[in-house]
Residue frames as qw, qx, qy, qz and C-alpha x, y, z in Angstrom:
[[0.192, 0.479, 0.687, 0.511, 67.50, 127.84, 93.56],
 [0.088, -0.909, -0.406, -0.028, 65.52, 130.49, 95.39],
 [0.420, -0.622, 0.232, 0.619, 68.82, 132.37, 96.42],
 [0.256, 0.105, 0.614, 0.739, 69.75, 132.26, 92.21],
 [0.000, -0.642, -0.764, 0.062, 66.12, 133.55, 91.93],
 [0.105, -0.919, -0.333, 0.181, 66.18, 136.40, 94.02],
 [0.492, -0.243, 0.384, 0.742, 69.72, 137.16, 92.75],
 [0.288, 0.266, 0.693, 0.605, 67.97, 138.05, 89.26],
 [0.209, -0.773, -0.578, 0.154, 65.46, 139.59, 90.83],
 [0.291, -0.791, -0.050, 0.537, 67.65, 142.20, 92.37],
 [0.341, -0.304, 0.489, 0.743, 69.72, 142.44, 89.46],
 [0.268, 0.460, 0.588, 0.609, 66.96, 143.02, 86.95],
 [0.198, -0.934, -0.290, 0.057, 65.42, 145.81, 89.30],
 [0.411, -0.724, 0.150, 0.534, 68.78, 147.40, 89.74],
 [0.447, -0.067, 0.520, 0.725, 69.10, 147.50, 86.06],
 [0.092, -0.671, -0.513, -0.528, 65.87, 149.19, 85.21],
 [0.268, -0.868, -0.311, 0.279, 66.23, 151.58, 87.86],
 [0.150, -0.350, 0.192, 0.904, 69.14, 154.24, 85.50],
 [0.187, 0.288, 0.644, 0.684, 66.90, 153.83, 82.75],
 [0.257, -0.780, -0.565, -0.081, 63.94, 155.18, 84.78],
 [0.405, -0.710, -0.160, 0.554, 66.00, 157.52, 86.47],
 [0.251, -0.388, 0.239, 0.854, 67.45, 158.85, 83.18],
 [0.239, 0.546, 0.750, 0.287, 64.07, 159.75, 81.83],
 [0.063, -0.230, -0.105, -0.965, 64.07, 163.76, 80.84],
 [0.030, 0.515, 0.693, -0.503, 61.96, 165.13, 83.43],
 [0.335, 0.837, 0.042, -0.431, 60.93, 168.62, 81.00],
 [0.655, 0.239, 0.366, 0.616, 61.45, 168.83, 77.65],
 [0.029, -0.341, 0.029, 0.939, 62.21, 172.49, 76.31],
 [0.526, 0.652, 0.446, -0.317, 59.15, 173.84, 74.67],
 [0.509, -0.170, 0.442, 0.719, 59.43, 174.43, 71.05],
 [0.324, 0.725, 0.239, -0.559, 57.96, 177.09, 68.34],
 [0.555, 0.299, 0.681, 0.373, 57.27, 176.51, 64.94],
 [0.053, -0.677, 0.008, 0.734, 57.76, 179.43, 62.88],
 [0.501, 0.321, 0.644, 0.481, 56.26, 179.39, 59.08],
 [0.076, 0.606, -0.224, -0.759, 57.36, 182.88, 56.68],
 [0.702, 0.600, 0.363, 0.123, 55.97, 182.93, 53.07],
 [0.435, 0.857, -0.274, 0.029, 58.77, 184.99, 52.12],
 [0.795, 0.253, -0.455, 0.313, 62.64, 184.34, 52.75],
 [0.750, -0.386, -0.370, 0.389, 64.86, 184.53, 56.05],
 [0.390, -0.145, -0.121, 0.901, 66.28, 187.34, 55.11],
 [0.294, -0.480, -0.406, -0.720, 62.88, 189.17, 54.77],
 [0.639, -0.627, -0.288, -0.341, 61.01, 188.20, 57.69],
 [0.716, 0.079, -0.453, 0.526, 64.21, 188.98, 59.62],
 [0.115, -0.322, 0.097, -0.935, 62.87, 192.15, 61.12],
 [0.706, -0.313, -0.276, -0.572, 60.19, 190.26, 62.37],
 [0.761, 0.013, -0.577, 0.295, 61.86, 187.62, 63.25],
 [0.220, 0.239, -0.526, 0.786, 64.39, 189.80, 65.63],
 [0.154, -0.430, 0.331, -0.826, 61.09, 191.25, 67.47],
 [0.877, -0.212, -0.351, -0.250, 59.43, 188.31, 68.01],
 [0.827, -0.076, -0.465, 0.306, 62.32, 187.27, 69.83],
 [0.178, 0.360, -0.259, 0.878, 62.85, 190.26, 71.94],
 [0.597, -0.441, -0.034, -0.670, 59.39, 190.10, 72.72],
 [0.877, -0.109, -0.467, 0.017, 60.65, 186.76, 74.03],
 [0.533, 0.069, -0.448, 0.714, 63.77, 187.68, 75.84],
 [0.324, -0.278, 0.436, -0.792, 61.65, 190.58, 78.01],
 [0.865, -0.337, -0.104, -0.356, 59.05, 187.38, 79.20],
 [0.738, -0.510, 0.394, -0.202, 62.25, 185.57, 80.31],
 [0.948, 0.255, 0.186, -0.034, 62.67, 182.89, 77.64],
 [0.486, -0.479, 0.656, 0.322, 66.27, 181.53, 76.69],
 [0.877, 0.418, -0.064, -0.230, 66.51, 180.32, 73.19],
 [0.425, 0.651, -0.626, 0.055, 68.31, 177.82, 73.00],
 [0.127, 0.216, -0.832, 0.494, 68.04, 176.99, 76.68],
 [0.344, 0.408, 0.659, -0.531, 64.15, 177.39, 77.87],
 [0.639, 0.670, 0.198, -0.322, 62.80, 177.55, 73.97],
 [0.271, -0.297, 0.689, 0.604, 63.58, 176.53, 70.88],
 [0.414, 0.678, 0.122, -0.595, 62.64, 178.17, 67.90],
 [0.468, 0.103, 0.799, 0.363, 62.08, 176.18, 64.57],
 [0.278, 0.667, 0.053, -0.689, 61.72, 178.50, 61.40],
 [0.464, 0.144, 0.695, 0.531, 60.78, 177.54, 57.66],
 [0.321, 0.574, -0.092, -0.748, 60.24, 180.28, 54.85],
 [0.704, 0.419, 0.567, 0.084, 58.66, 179.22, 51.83],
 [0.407, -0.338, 0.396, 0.750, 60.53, 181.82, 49.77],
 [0.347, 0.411, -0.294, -0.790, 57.96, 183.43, 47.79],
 [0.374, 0.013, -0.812, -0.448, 56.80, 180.33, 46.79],
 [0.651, -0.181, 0.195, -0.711, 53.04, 180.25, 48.31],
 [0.849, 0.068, -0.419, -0.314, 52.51, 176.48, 46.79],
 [0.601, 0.212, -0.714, 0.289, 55.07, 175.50, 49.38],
 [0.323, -0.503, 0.257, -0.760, 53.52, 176.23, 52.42],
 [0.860, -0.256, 0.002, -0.441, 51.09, 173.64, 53.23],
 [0.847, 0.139, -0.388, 0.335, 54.38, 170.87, 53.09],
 [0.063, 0.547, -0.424, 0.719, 55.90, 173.44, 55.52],
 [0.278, -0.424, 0.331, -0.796, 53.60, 173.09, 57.62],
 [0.920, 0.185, -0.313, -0.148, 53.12, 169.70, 57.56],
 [0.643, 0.419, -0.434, 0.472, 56.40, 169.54, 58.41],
 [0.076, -0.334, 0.496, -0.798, 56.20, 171.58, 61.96],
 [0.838, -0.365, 0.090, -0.396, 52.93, 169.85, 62.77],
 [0.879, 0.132, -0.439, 0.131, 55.38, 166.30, 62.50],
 [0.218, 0.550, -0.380, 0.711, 57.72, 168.37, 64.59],
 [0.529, -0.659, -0.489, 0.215, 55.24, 168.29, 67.50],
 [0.152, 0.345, -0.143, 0.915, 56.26, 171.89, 67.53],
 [0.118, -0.498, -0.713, 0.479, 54.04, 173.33, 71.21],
 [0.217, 0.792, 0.298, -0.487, 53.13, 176.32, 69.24],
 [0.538, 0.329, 0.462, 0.623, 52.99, 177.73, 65.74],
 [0.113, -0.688, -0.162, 0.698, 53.56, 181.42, 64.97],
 [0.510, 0.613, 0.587, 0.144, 51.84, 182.77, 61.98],
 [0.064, -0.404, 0.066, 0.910, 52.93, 186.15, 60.07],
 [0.142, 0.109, -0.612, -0.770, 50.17, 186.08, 57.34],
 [0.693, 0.112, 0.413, -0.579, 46.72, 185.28, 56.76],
 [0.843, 0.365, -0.269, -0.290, 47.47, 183.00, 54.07],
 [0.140, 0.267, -0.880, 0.367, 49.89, 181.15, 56.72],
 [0.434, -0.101, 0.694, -0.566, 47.37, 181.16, 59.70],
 [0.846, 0.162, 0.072, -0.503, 44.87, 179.33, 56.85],
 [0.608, 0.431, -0.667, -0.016, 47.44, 177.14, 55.81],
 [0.126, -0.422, 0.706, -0.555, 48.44, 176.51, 59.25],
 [0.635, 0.020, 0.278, -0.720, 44.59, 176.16, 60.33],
 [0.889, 0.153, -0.178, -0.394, 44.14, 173.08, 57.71],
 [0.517, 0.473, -0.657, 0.278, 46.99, 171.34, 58.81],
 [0.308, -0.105, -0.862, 0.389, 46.42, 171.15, 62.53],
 [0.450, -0.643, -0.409, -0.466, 43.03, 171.60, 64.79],
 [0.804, -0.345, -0.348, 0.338, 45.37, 170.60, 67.88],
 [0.508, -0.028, -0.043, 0.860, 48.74, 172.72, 67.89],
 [0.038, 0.891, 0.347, -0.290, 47.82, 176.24, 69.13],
 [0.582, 0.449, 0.269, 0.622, 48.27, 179.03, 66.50],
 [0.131, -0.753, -0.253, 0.594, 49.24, 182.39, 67.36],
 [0.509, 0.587, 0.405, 0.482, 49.12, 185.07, 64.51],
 [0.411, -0.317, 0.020, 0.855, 51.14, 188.29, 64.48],
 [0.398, 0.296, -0.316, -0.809, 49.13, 189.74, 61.37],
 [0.079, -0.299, -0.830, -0.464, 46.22, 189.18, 58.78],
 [0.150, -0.170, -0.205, -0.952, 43.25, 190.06, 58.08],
 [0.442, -0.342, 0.190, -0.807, 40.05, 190.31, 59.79],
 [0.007, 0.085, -0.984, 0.155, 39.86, 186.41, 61.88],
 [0.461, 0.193, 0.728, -0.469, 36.41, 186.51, 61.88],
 [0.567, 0.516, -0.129, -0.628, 35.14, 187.14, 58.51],
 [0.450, 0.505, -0.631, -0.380, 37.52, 184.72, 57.52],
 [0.863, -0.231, -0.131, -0.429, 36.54, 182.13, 59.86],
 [0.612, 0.326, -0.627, 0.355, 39.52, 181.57, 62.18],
 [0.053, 0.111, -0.695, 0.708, 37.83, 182.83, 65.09],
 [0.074, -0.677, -0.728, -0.072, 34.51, 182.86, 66.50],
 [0.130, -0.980, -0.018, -0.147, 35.26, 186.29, 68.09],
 [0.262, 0.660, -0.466, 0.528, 37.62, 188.58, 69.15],
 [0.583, -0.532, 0.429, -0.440, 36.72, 188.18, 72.70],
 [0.842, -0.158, 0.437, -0.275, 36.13, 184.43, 72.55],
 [0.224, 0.439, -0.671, -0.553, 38.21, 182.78, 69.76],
 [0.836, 0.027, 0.053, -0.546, 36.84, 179.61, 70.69],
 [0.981, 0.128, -0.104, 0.107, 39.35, 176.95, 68.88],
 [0.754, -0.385, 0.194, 0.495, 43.17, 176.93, 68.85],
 [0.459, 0.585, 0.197, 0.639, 43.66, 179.95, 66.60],
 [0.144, -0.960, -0.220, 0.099, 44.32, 183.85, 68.44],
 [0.599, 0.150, 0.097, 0.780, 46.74, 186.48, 68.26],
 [0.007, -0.625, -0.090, 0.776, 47.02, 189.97, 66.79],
 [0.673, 0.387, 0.509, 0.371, 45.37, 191.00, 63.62],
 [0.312, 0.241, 0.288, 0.873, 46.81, 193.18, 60.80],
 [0.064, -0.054, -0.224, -0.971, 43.00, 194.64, 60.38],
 [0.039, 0.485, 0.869, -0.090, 39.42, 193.86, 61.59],
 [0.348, 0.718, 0.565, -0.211, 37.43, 196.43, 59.69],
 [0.571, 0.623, 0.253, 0.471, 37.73, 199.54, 57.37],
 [0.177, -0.955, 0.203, 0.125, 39.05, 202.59, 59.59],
 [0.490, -0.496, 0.419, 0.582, 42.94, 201.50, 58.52],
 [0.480, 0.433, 0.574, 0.502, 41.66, 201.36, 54.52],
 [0.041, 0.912, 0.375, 0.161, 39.41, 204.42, 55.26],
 [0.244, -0.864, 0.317, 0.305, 43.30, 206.79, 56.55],
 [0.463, -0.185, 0.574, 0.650, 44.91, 205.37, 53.73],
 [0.190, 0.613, 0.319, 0.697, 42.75, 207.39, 50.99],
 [0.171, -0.947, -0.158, 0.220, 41.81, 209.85, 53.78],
 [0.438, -0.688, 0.299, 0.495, 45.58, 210.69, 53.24],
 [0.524, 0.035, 0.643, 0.558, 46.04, 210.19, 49.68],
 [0.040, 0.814, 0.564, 0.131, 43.09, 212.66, 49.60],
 [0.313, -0.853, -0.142, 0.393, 45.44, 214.85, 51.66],
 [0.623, -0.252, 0.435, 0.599, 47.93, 214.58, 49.30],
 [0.117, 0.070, 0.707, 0.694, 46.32, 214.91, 46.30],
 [0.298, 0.237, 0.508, -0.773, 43.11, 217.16, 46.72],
 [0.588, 0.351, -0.233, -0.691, 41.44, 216.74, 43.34],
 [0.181, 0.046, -0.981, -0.051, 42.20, 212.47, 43.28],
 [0.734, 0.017, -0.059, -0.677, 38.52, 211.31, 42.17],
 [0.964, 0.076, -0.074, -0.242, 39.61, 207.36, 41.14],
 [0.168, -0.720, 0.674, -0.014, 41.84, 205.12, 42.95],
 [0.835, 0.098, -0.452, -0.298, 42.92, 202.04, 41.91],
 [0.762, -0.431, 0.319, -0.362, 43.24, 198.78, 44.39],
 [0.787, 0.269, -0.555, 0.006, 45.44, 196.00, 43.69],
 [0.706, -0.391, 0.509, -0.298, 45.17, 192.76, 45.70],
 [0.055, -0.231, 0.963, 0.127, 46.71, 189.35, 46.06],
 [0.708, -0.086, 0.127, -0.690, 44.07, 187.30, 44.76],
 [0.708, -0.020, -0.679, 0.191, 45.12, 183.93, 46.32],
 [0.226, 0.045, -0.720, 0.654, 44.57, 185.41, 49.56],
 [0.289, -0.675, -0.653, -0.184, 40.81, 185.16, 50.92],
 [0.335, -0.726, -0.472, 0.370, 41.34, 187.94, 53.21],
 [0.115, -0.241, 0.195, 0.944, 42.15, 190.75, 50.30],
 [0.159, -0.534, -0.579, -0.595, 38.31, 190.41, 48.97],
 [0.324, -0.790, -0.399, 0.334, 37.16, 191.51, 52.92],
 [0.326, -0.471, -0.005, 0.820, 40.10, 194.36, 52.14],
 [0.007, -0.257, -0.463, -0.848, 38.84, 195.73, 48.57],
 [0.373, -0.697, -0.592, -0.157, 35.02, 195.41, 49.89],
 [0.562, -0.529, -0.201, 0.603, 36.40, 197.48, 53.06],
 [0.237, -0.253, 0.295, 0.890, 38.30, 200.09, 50.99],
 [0.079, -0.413, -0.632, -0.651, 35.19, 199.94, 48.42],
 [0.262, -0.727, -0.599, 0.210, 32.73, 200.83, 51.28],
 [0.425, -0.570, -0.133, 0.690, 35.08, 203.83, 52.46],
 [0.256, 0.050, 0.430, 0.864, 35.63, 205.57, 48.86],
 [0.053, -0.658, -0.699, -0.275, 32.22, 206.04, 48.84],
 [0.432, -0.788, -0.317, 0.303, 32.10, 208.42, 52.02],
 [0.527, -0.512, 0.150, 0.662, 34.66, 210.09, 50.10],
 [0.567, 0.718, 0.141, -0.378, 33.46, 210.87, 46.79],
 [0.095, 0.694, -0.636, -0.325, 35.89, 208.24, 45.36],
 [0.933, 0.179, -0.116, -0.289, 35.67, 205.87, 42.75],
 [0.503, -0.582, 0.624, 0.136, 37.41, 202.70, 43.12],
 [0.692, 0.499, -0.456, -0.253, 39.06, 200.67, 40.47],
 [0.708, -0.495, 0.488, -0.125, 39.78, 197.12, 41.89],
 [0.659, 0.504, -0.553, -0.071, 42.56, 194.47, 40.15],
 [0.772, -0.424, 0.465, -0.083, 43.39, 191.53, 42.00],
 [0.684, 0.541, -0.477, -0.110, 46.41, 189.48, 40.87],
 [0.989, -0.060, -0.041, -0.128, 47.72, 186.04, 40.95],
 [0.769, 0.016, 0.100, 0.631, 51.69, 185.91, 39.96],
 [0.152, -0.543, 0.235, 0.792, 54.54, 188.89, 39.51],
 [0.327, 0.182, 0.757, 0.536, 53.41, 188.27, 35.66],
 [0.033, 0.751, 0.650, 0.107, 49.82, 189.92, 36.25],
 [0.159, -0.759, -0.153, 0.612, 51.37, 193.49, 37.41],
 [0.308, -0.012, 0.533, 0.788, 52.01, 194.61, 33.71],
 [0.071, -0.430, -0.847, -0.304, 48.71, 194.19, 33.52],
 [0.306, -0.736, -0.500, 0.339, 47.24, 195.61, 36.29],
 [0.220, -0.356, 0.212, 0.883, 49.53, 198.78, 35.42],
 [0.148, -0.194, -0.528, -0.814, 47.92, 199.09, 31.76],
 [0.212, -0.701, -0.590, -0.341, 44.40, 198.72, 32.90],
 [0.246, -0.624, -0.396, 0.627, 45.05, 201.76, 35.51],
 [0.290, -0.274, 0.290, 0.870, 46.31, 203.50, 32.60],
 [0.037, -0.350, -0.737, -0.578, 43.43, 202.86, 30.66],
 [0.184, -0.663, -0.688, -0.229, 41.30, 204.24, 33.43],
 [0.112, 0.838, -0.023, 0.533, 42.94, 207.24, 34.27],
 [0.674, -0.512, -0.406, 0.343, 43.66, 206.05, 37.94],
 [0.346, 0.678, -0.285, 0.583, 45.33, 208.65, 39.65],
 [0.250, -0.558, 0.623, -0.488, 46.64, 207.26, 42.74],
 [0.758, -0.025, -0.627, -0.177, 47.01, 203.41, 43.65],
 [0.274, -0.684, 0.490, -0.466, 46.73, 201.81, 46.67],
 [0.664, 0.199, -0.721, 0.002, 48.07, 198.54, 47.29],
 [0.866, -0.396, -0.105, -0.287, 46.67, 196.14, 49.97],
 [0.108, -0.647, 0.752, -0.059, 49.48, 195.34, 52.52],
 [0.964, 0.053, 0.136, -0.221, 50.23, 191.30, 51.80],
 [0.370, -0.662, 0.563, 0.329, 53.67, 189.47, 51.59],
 [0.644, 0.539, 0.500, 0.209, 53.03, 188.55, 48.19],
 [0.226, 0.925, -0.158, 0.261, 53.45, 192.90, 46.96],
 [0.560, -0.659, 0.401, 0.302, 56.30, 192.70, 50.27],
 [0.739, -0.141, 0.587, 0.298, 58.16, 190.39, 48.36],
 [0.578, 0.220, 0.456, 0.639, 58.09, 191.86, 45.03],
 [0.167, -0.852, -0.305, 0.392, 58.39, 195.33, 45.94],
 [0.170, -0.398, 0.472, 0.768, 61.14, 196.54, 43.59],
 [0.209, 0.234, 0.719, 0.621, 58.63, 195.81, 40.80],
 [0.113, -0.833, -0.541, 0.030, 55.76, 197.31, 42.11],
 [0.072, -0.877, -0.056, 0.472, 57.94, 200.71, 42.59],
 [0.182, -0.229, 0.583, 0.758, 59.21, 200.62, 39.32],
 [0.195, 0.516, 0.752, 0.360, 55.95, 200.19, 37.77],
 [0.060, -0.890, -0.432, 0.135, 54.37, 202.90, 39.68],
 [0.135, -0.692, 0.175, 0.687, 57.41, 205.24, 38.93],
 [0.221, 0.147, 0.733, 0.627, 57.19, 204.29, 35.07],
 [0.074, -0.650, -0.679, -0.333, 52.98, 204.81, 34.99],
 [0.137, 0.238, -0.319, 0.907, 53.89, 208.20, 37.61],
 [0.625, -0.559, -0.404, -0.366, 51.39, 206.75, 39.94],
 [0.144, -0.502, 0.597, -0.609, 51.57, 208.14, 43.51],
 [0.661, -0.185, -0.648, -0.330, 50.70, 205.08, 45.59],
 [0.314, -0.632, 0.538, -0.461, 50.38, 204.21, 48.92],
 [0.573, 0.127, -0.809, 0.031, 51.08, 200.61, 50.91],
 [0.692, -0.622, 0.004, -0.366, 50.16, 198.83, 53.60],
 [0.927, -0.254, -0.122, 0.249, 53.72, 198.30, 54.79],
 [0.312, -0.857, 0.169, 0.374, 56.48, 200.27, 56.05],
 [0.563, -0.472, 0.502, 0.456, 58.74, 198.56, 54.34],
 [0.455, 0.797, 0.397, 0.038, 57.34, 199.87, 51.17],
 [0.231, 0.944, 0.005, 0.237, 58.16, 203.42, 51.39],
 [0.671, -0.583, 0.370, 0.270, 61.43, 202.26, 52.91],
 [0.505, -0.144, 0.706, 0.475, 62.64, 201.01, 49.63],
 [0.101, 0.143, 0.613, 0.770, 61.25, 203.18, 46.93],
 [0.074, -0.647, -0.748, -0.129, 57.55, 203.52, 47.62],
 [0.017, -0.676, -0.199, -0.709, 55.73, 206.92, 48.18],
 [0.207, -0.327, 0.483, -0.785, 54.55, 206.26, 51.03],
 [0.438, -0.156, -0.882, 0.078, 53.03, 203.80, 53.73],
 [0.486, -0.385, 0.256, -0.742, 50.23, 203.89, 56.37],
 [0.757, -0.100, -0.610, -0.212, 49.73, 200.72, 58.01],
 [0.807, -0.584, -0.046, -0.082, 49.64, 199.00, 61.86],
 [0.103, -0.779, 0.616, -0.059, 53.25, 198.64, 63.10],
 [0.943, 0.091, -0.269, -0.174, 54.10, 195.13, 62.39],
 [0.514, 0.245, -0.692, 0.444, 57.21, 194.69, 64.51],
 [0.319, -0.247, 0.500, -0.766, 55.39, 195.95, 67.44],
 [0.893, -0.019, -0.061, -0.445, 52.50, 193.03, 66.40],
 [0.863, 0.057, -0.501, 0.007, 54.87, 190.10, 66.35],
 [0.182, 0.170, -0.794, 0.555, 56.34, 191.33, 69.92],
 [0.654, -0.174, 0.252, -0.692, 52.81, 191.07, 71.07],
 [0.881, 0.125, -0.369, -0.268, 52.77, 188.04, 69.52],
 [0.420, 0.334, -0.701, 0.470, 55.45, 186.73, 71.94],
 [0.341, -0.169, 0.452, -0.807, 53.16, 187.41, 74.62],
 [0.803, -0.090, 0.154, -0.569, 50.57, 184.89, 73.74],
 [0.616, 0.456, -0.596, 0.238, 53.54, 182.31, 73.29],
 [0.028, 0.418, -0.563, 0.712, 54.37, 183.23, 76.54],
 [0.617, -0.195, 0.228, -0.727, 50.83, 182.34, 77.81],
 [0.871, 0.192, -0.380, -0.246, 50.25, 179.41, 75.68],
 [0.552, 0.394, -0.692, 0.248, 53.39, 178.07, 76.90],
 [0.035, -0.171, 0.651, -0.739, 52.43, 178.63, 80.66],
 [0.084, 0.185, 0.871, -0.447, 49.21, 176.89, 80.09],
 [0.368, 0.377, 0.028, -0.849, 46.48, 179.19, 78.54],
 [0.499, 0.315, 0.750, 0.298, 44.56, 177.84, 76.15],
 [0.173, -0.046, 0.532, 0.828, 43.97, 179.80, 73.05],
 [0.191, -0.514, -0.701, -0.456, 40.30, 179.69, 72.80],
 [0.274, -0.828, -0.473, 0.126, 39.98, 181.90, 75.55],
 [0.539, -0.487, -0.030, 0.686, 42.64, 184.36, 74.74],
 [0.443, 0.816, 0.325, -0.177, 40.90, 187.21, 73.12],
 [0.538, 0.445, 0.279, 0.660, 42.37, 188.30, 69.40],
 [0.125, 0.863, 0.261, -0.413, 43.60, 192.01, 69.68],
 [0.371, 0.909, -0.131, 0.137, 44.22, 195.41, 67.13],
 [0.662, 0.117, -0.113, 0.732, 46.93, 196.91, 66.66],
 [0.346, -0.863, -0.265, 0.254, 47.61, 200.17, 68.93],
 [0.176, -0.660, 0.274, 0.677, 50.52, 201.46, 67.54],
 [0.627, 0.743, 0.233, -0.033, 50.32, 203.29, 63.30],
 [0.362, -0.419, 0.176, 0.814, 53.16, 204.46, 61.72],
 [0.526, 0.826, -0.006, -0.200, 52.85, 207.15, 58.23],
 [0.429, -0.473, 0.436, 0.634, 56.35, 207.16, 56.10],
 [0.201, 0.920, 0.111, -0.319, 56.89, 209.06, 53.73],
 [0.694, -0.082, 0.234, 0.676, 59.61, 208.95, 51.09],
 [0.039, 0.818, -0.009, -0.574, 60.40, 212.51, 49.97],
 [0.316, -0.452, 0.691, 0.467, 62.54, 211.34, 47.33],
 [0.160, 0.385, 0.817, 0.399, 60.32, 209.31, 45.35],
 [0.215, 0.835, 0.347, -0.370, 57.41, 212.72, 45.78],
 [0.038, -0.654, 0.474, 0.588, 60.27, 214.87, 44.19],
 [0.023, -0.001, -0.848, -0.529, 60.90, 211.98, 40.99],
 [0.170, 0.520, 0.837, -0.034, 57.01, 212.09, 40.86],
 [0.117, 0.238, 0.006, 0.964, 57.06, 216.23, 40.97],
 [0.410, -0.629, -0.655, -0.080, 54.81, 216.09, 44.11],
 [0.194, 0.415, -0.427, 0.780, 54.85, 218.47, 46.48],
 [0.473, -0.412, -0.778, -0.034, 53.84, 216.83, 49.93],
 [0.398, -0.877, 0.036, -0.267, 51.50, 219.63, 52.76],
 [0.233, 0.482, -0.677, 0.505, 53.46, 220.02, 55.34],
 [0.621, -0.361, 0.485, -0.499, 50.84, 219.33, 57.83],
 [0.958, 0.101, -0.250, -0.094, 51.20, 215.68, 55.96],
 [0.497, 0.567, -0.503, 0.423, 55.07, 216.21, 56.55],
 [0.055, -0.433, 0.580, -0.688, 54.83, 216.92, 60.25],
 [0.738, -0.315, 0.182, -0.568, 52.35, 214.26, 60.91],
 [0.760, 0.361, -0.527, 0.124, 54.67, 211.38, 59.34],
 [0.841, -0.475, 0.222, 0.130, 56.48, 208.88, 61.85],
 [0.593, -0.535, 0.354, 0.486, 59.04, 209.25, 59.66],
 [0.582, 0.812, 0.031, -0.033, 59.66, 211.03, 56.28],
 [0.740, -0.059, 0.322, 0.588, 63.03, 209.45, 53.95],
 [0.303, 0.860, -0.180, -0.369, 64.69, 212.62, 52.48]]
């Protein structure tokens, strides 16, 4: 009996010793990636985000794995997105938007967030400070005051010397284009320029927004950078070539595709930074001590093409300060 005993003994221990042995010692970290526009948009991004990976080391595939949902232009679908990556037990989420990182932000308190862009984290109450964020939110933002608003009319000023009233047109569904009009409204002042501000909701409202510039004579719009205009950029430069309103953007990829012209933070150079606190996070940091920075690198562009169909003629010293001017 005691022999039959210890018999069982051995044999249940020797059977619970593969299962213990084939318990995954590391699991590959993983990154949760949530785009308000579509895959093939935020594919530029996308690419440097991962570069910024591949110079820290990281394998995808093999040492990371990288889990991406786009809400296709359709804001209302976010918060299920994300939802969706917190379930995921994703080790980090990577934000391109301030109406992500808030989406993000109400969803988890836990999962550190890193943010590539948006607007100013403190006003909007995602950080305590730059230095100190404090919770489980940091990154790089888009903009944290009014010097990038105040060189986009400084230059539209350059352009156009006698431009008295510009109009503004923001996403309003995004809490962090009233800090940008207020900003831009502060700056016009210092300039002896009135602002005309229009804040819209759906692609429907830009008809609108058009006629009431027209009605107030605007002469020179400047559109708040937000992936809301991104995303329905071909209308926005057809409106403004219909109402011959020189405008500027706050995205390259503006005056890439039709727009006049673009002054804004480099935004592929922000989401390889953004790889960098990924990098940290992953290796341990915590987030609340990993101060939020600017952006260091600007670009200008310039489309020549659309000045000409506008019958501008742009200074040269504008010409020769451009990062890059589309003939």
């Amino acid at each position: 009996m005691i022999r039959r005993l210890t018999a069982l003994v051995v044999l249940f221990v020797a059977a619970s010793l593969p299962i213990a042995v084939a318990q995954p010692q590391h699991t590959i970290p993983r990154i949760g990636i949530l785009g308000p526009r579509t895959a093939a948009d935020g594919a530029t991004y996308l690419d440097s985000f991962r570069q910024g990976l591949r110079e820290l080391g990281w394998v995808e595939g093999k040492t990371i794995l990288i889990e991406t949902r786009w809400a296709d232009g359709r804001p209302e679908r976010l918060p299920a997105l994300a939802a969706e990556l917190v379930r995921l037990k994703v080790d980090v989420i990577m934000s391109g938007t301030t109406a992500v990182t808030l989406v993000c932000k109400n969803a988890t308190q836990t999962i550190p967030i890193v943010m590539a862009t948006g607007g100013d984290p403190v006003e909007l109450g995602l950080v305590a400070s730059l230095a100190r964020p404090g919770g489980n939110i940091t990154g790089v933002a888009y903009s944290v005051g009014s010097e990038t608003f105040g060189k986009q009319l400084e230059l539209l000023k350059e352009l156009l010397p006698r431009l008295r009233r510009v109009a503004v047109l923001a996403n309003a569904n995004n809490p962090g284009q009233l800090t940008a009009v207020k900003h831009v409204t502060g700056t016009a002042e210092s300039l002896d320029m009135q602002i005309q501000a229009l804040r819209v909701r759906e692609p429907a409202d830009l008809d609108g927004a058009f006629a009431a510039m027209a009605k107030e004579r605007a002469g020179a719009l400047l559109v708040v950078a937000d992936s809301f205009f991104g995303f329905h950029r071909k209308r926005l430069h057809d409106l403004a070539a219909k109402h011959r309103l020189p405008t500027m953007y706050g995205l390259r990829e503006h005056a890439e595709t039709g727009g006049l012209m673009s002054y804004s933070a480099d935004i592929r150079d922000n989401f390889r930074l953004a790889a960098t606190y990924v990098d940290k996070i992953l290796k341990g940091a915590s987030p609340a001590h990993l101060p939020v920075q600017q952006p260091t690198k600007f670009e200008l562009v310039i489309n020549s093409r659309t000045a000409k169909a506008l019958g501008l003629t742009v200074p040269r010293s504008l010409l020769l300060r451009a990062d890059h001017v589309i003939e």
